[in-house]
BALOBA-1460 file (C-alpha; in Angstrom, 3 decimals):
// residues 310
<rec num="1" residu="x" x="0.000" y="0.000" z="0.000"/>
<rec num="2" residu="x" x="1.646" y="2.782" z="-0.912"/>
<rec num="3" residu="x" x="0.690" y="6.333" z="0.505"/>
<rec num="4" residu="x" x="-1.821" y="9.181" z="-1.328"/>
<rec num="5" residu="x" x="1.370" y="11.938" z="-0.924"/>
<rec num="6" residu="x" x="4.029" y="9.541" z="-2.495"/>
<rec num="7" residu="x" x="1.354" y="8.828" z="-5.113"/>
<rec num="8" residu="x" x="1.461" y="13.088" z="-5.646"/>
<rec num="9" residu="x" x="5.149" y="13.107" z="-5.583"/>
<rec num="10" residu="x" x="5.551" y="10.476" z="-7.967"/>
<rec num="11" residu="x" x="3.213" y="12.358" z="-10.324"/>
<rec num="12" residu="x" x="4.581" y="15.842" z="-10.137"/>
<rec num="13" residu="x" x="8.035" y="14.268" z="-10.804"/>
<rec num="14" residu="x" x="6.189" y="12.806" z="-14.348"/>
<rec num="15" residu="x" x="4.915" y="15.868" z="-14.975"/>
<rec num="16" residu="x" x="7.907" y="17.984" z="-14.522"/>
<rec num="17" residu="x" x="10.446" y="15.327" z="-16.927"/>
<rec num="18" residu="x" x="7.551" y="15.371" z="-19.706"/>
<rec num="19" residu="x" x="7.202" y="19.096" z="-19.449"/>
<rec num="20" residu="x" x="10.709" y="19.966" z="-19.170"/>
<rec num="21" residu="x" x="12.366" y="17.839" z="-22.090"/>
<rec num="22" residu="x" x="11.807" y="16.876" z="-25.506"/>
<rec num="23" residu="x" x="14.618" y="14.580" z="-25.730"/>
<rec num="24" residu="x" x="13.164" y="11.002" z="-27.162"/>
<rec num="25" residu="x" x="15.367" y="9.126" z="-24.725"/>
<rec num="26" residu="x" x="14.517" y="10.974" z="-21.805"/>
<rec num="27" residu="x" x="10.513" y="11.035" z="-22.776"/>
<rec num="28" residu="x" x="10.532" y="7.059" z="-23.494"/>
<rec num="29" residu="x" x="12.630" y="6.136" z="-20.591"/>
<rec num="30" residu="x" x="9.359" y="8.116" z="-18.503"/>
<rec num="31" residu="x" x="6.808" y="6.944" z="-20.389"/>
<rec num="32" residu="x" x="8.148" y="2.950" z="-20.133"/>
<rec num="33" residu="x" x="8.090" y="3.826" z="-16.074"/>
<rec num="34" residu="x" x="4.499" y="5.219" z="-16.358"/>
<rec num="35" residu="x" x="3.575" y="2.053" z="-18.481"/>
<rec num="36" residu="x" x="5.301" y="-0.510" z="-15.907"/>
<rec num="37" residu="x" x="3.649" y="0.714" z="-13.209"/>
<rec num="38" residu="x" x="0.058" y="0.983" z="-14.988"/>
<rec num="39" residu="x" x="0.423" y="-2.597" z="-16.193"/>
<rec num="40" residu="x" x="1.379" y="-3.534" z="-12.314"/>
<rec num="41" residu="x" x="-2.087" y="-1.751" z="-11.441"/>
<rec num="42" residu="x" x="-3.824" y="-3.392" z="-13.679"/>
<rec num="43" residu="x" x="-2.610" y="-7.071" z="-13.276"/>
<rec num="44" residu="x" x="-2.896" y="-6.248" z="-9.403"/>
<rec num="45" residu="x" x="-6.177" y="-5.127" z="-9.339"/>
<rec num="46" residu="x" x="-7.976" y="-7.040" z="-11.885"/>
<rec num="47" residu="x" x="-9.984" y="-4.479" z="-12.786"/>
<rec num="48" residu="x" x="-11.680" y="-3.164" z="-16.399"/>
<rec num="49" residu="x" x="-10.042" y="-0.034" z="-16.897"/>
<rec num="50" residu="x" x="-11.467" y="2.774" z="-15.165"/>
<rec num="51" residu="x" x="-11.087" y="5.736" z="-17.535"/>
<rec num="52" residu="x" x="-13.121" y="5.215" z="-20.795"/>
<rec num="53" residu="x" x="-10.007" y="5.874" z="-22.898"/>
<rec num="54" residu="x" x="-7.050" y="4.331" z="-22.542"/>
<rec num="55" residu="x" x="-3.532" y="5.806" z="-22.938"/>
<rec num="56" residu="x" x="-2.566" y="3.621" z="-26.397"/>
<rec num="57" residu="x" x="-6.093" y="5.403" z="-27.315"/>
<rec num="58" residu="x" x="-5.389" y="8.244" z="-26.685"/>
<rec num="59" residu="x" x="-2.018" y="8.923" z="-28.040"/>
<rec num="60" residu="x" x="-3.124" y="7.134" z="-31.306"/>
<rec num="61" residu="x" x="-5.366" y="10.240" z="-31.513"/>
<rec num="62" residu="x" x="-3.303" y="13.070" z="-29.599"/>
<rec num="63" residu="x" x="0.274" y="11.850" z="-31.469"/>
<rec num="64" residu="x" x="-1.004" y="12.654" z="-35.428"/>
<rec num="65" residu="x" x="-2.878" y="15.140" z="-34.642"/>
<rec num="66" residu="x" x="-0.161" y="17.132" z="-32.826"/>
<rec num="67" residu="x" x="2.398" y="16.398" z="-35.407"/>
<rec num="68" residu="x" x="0.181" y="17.848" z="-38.313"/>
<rec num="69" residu="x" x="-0.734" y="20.863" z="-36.125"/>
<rec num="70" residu="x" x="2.740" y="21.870" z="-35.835"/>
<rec num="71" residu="x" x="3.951" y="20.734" z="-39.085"/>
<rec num="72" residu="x" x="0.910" y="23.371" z="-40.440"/>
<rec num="73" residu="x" x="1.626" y="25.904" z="-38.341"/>
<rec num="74" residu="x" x="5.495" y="25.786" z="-37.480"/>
<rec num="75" residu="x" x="7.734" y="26.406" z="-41.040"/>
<rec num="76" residu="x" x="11.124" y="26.048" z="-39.454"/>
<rec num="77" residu="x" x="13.742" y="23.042" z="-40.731"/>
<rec num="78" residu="x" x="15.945" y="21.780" z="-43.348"/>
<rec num="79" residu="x" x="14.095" y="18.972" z="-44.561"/>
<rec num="80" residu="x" x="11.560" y="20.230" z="-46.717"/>
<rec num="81" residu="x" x="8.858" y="17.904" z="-47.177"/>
<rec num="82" residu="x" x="6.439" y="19.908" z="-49.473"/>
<rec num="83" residu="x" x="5.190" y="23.158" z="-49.563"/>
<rec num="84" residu="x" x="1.483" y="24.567" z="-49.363"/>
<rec num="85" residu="x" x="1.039" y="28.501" z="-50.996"/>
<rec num="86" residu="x" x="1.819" y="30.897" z="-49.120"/>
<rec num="87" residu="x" x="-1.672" y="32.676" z="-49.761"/>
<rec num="88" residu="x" x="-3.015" y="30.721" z="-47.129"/>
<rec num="89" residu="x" x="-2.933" y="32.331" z="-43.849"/>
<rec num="90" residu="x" x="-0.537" y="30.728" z="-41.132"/>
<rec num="91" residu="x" x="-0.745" y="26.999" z="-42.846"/>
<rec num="92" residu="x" x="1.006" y="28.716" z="-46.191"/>
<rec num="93" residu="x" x="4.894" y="27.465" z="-46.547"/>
<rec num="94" residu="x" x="7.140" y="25.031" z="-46.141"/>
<rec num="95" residu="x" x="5.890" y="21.721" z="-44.274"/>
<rec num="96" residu="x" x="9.591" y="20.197" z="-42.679"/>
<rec num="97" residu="x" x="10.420" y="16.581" z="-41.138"/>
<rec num="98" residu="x" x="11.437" y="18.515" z="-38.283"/>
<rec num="99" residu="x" x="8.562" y="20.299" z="-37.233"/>
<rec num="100" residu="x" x="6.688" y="17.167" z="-37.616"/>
<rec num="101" residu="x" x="9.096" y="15.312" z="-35.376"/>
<rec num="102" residu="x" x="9.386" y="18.026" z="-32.748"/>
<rec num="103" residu="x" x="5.133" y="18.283" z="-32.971"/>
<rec num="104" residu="x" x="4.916" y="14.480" z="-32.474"/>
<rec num="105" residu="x" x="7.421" y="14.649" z="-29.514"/>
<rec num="106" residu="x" x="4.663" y="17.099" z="-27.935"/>
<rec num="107" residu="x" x="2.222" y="14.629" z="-28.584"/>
<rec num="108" residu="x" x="3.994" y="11.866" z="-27.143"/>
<rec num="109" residu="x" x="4.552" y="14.103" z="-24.010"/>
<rec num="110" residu="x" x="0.558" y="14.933" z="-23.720"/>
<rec num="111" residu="x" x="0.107" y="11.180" z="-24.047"/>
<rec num="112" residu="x" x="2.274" y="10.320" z="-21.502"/>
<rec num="113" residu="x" x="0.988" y="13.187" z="-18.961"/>
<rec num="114" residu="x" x="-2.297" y="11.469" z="-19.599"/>
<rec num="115" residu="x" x="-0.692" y="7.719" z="-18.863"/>
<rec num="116" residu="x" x="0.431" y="9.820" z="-15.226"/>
<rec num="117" residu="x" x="-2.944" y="10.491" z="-14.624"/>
<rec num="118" residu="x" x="-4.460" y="7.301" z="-15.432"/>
<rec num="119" residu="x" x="-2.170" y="5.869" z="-13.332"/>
<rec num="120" residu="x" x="-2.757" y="8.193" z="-10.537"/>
<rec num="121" residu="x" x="-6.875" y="7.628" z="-10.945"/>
<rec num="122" residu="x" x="-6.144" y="3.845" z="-10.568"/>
<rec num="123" residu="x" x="-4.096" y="3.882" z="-7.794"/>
<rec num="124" residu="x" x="-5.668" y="6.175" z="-5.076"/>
<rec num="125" residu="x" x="-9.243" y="6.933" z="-4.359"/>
<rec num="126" residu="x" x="-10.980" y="10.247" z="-4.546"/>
<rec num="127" residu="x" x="-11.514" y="10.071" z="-0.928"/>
<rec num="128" residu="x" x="-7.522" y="9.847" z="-0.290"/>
<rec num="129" residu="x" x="-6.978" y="12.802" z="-2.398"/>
<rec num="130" residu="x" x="-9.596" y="14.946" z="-0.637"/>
<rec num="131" residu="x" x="-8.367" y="13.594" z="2.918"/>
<rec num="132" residu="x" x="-4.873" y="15.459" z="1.290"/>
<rec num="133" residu="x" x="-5.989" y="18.968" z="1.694"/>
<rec num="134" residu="x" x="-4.507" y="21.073" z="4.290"/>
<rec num="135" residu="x" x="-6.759" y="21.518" z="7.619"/>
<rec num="136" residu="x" x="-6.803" y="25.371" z="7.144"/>
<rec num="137" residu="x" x="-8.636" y="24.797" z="3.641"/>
<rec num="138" residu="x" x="-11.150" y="22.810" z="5.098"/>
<rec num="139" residu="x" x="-14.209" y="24.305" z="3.524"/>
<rec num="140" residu="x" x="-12.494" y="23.415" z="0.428"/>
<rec num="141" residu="x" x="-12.572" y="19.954" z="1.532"/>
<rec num="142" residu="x" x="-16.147" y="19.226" z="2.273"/>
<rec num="143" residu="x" x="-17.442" y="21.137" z="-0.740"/>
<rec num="144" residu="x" x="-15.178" y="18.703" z="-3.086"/>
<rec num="145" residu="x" x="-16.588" y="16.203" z="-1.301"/>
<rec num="146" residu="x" x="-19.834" y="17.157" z="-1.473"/>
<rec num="147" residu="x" x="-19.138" y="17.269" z="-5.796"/>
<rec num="148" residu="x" x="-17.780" y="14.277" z="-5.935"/>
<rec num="149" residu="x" x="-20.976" y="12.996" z="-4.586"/>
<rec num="150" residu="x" x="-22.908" y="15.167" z="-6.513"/>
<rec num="151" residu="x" x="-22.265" y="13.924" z="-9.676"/>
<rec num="152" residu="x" x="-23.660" y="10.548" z="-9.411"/>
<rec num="153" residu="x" x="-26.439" y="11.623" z="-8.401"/>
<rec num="154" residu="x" x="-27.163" y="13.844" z="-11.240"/>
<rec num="155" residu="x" x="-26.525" y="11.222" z="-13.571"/>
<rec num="156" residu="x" x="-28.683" y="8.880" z="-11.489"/>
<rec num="157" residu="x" x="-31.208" y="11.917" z="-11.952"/>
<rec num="158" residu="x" x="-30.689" y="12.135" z="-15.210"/>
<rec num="159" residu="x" x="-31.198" y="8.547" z="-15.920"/>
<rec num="160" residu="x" x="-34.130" y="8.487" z="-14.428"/>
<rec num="161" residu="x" x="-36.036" y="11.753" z="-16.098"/>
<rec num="162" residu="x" x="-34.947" y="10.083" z="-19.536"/>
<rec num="163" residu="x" x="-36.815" y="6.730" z="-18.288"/>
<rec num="164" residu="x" x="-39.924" y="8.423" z="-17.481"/>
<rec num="165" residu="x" x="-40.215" y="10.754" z="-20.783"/>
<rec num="166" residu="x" x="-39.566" y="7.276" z="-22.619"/>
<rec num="167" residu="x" x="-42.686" y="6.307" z="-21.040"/>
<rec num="168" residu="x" x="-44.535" y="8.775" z="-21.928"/>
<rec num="169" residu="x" x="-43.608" y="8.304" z="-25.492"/>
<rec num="170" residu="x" x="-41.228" y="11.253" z="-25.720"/>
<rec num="171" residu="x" x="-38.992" y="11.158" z="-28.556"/>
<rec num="172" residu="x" x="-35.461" y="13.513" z="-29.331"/>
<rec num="173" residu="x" x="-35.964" y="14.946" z="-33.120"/>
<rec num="174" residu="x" x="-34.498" y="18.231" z="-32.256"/>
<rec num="175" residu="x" x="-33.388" y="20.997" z="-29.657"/>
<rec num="176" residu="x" x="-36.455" y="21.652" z="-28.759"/>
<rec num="177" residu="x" x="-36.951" y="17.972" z="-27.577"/>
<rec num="178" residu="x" x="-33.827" y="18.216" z="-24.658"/>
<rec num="179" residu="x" x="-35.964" y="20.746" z="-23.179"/>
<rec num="180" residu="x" x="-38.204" y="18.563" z="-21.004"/>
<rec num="181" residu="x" x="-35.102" y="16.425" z="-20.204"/>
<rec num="182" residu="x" x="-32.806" y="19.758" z="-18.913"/>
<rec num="183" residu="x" x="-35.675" y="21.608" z="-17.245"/>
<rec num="184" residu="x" x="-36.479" y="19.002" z="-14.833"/>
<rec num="185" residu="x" x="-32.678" y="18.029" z="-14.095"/>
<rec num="186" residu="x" x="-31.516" y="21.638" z="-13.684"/>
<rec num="187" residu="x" x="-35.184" y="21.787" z="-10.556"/>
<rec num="188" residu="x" x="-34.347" y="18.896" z="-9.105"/>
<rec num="189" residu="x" x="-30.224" y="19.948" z="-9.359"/>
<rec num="190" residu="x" x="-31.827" y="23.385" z="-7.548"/>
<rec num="191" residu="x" x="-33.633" y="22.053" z="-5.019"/>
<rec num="192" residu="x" x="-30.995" y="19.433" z="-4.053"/>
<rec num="193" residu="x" x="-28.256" y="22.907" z="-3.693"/>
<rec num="194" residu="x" x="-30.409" y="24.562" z="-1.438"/>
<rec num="195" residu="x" x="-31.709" y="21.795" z="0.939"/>
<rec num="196" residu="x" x="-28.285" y="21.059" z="1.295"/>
<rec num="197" residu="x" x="-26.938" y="24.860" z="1.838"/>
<rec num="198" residu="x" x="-29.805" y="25.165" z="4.381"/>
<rec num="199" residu="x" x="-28.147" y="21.498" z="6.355"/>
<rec num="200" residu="x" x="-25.086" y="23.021" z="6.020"/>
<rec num="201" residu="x" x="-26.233" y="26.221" z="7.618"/>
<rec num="202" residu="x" x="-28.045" y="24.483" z="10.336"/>
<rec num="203" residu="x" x="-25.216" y="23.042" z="11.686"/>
<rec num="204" residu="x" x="-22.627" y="25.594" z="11.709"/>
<rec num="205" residu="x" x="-20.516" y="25.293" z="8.324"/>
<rec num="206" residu="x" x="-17.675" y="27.535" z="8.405"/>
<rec num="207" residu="x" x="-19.520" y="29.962" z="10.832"/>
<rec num="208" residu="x" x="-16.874" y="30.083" z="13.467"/>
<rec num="209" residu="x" x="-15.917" y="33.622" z="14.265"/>
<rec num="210" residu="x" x="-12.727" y="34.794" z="13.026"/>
<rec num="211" residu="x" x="-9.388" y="35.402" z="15.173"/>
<rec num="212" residu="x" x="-6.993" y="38.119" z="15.147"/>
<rec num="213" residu="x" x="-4.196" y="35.506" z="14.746"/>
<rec num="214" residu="x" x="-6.465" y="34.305" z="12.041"/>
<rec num="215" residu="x" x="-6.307" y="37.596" z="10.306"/>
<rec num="216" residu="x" x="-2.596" y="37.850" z="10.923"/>
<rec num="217" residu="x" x="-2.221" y="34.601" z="9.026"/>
<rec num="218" residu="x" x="-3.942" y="35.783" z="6.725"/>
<rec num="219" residu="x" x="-2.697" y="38.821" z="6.021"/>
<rec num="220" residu="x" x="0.926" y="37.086" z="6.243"/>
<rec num="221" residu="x" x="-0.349" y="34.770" z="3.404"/>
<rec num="222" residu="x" x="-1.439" y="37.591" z="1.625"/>
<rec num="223" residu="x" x="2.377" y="38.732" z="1.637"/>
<rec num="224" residu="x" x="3.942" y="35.871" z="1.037"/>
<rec num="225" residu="x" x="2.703" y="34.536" z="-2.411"/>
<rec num="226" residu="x" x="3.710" y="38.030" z="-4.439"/>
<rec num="227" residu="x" x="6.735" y="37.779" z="-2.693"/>
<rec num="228" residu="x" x="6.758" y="34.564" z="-4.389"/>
<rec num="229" residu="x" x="5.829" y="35.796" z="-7.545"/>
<rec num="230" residu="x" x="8.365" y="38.802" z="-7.328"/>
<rec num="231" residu="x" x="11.351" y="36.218" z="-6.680"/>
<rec num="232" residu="x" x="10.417" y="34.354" z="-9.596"/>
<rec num="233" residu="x" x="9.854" y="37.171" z="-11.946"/>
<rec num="234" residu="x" x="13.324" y="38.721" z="-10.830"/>
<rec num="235" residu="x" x="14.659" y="35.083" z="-11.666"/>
<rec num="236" residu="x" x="13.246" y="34.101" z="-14.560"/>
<rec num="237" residu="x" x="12.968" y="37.436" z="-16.460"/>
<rec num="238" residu="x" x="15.578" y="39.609" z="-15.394"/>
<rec num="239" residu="x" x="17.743" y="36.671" z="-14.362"/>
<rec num="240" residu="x" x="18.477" y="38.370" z="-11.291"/>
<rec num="241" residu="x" x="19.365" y="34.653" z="-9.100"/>
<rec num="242" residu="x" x="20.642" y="36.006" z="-6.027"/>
<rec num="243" residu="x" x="17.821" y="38.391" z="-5.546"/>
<rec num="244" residu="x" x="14.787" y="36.329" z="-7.081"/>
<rec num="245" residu="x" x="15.747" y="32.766" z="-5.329"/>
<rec num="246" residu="x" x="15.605" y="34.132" z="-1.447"/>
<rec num="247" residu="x" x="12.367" y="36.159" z="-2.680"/>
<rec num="248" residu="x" x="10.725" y="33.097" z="-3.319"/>
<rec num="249" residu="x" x="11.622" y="31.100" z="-0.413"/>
<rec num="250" residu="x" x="11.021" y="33.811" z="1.976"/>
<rec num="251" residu="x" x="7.326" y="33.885" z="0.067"/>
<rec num="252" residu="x" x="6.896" y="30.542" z="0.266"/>
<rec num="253" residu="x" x="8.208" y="29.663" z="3.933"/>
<rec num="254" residu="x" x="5.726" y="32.361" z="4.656"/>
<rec num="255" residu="x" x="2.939" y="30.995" z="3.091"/>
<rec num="256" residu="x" x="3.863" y="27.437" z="4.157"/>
<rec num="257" residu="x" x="3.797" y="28.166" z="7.711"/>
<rec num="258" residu="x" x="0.680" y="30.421" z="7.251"/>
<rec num="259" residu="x" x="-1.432" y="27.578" z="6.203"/>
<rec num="260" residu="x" x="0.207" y="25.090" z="8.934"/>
<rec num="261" residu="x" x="-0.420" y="27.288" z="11.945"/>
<rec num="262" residu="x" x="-4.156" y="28.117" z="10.564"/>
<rec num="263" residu="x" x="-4.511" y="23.870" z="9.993"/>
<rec num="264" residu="x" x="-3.655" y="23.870" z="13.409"/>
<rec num="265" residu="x" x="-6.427" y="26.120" z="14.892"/>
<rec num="266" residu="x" x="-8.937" y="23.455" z="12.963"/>
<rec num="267" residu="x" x="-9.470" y="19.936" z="15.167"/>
<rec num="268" residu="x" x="-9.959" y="16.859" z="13.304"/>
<rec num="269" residu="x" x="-9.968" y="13.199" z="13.619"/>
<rec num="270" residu="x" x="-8.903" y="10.900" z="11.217"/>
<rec num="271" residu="x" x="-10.840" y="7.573" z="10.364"/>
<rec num="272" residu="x" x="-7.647" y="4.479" z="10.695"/>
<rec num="273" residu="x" x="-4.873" y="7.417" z="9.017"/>
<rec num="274" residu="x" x="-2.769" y="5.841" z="6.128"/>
<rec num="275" residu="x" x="0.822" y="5.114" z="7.536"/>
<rec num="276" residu="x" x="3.633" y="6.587" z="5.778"/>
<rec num="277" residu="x" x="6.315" y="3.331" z="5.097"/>
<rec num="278" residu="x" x="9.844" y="3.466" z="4.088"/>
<rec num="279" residu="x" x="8.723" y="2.198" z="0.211"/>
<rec num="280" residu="x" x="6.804" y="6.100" z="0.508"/>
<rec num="281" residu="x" x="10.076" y="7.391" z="1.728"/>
<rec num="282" residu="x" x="12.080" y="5.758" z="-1.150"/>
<rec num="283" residu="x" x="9.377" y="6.786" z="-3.612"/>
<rec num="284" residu="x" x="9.302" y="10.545" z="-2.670"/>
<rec num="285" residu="x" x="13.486" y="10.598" z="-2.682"/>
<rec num="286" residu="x" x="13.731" y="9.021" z="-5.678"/>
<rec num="287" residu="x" x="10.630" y="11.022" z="-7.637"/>
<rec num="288" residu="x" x="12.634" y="14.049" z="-6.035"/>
<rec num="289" residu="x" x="16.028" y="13.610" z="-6.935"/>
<rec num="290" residu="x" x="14.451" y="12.454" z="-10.714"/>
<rec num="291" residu="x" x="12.471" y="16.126" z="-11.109"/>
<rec num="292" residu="x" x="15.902" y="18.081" z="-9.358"/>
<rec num="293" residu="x" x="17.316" y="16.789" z="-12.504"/>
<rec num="294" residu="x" x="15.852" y="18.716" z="-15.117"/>
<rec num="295" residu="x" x="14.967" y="21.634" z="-12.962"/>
<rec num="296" residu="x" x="18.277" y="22.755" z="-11.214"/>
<rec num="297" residu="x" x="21.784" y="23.029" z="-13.172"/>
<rec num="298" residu="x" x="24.290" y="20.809" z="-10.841"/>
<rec num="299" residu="x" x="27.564" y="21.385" z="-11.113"/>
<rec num="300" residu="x" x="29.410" y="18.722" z="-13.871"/>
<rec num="301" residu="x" x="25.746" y="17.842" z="-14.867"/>
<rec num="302" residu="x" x="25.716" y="19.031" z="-18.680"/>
<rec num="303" residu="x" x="21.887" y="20.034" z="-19.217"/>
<rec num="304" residu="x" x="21.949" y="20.379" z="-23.035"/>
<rec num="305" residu="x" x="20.389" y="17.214" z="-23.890"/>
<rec num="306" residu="x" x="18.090" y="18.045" z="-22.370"/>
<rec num="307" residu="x" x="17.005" y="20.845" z="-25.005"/>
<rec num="308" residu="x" x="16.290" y="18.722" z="-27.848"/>
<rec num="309" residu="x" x="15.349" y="19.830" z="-31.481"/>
<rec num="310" residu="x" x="15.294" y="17.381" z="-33.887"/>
């Protein structure tokens, strides 16, 4: 059993290789990871897959299409495959082998973002990933909760209305005809919000009064995430590193600690908590140390292949 957080690491380290390389050898050696472990899911659980497309699907679509988009759009390259007049706007000019590599690379990196996911939507339930949020965004936490369980129920509600104008001999032939199936879905949608607003506000949802170190958390919050935002503009677009980088962890300690000492002020008990094991440890290090990779530039570590243009 491996735990909901390592699950997150594990993913953000996917997303960050895929995002941050186009290099084929990088991309496959990620995407045959993300394919080991979703055929380990799979033979584990015995399951029918629970996403209605699958990732081969998917990047049989995604992969084409992305490699004709930016072979259309993108006229830069040696290899000149053909050309298309250039009286048509934006598509006009040359159509190159390398744009249509590099535009199948980006497909191949959208299909195996999507293989992350899938394996993330196999692996840990809804109701792990909601018990994730901090304590200080509670609120946040009980109306996800109260989506999740929302949705069902509208297609339950949905399935239902379409059973009963079938009986009445109603027939779809046009717009007109999804009227009677919207009208009573969006009521009954209605009627379900408020009866449960009114619950909610019977019993006290989010109606405790505020603190003044609850403001000052706030307010520190408040401060911390444009310091953030300064320290990375000053690094990224002015390249100004020894000014941007303490900006941002000064903004981000600060809004780190915010949100801890306001999850503190909230009490909470926790239904038989998921442990934290040394496999989570190991996952989280080694997810880590694979995203520090092609984010920070170590010292020996060339980077360049990492910038790949076919």
């Amino acid at each position: 059993m491996i735990h909901p957080l390592a699950w997150l690491i594990w993913l953000a380290a996917e997303l960050i290789v895929l995002s941050a390389t186009r290099n084929p050898l990088y991309m496959a050696f990620a995407i045959a990871c993300t394919a080991a472990v979703l055929l380990r899911l799979r033979g584990r659980v015995g399951d029918a897959p629970t996403v209605p497309l699958s990732p081969l699907r998917f990047g049989l679509v995604v992969l084409p299409l992305a490699a004709l988009f930016n072979a259309l759009t993108v006229h830069m390259g040696r290899t000149v495959l053909l050309r298309l007049p250039t009286m048509l706007p934006l598509l006009g000019g040359p159509i190159t082998l390398e744009a249509l590599t590099f535009g199948a690379l980006n497909g191949l990196a959208l299909t195996g973002i999507y293989a992350a996911f899938v394996v993330l939507n196999d692996a840990v339930a809804v109701r792990a990933l909601v018990g994730l949020i901090p304590r200080a965004f509670f609120p946040v936490a009980v109306v996800t909760s109260i989506a999740l369980t929302f949705v069902p129920v509208t297609l339950r509600h949905w399935q239902q209305i379409r059973e009963a104008q079938a009986i009445r001999g109603h027939r779809i032939r046009g717009l007109r005809d999804w009227l009677p199936l919207f009208l009573p879905l969006l009521i009954g949608g209605l009627e379900h919000a408020f009866q449960l607003a009114e619950a909610m506000t019977a019993r006290g949802f989010a109606g405790a009064q505020e603190t003044a170190g609850t403001r000052r958390a706030r307010m520190v919050i408040a401060a911390g995430l444009p310091t953030l935002l300064a320290g990375w503009v000053l690094w990224l677009v002015w390249q100004q590193r020894m000014i941007g980088i303490p900006l941002m962890a000064l903004g981000g300690a600060m809004a780190v600690a915010s949100i801890w000492w306001l999850g503190r002020q909230v009490p909470r008990t926790t239904y038989r908590p998921t442990r934290w094991y040394p496999h989570d440890t190991a996952i989280a290090l080694a997810s880590g140390i694979a995203a520090a990779a092609f984010l920070v530039a170590w010292p020996g570590w060339d980077r360049s292949s990492i910038f790949f243009y076919p």
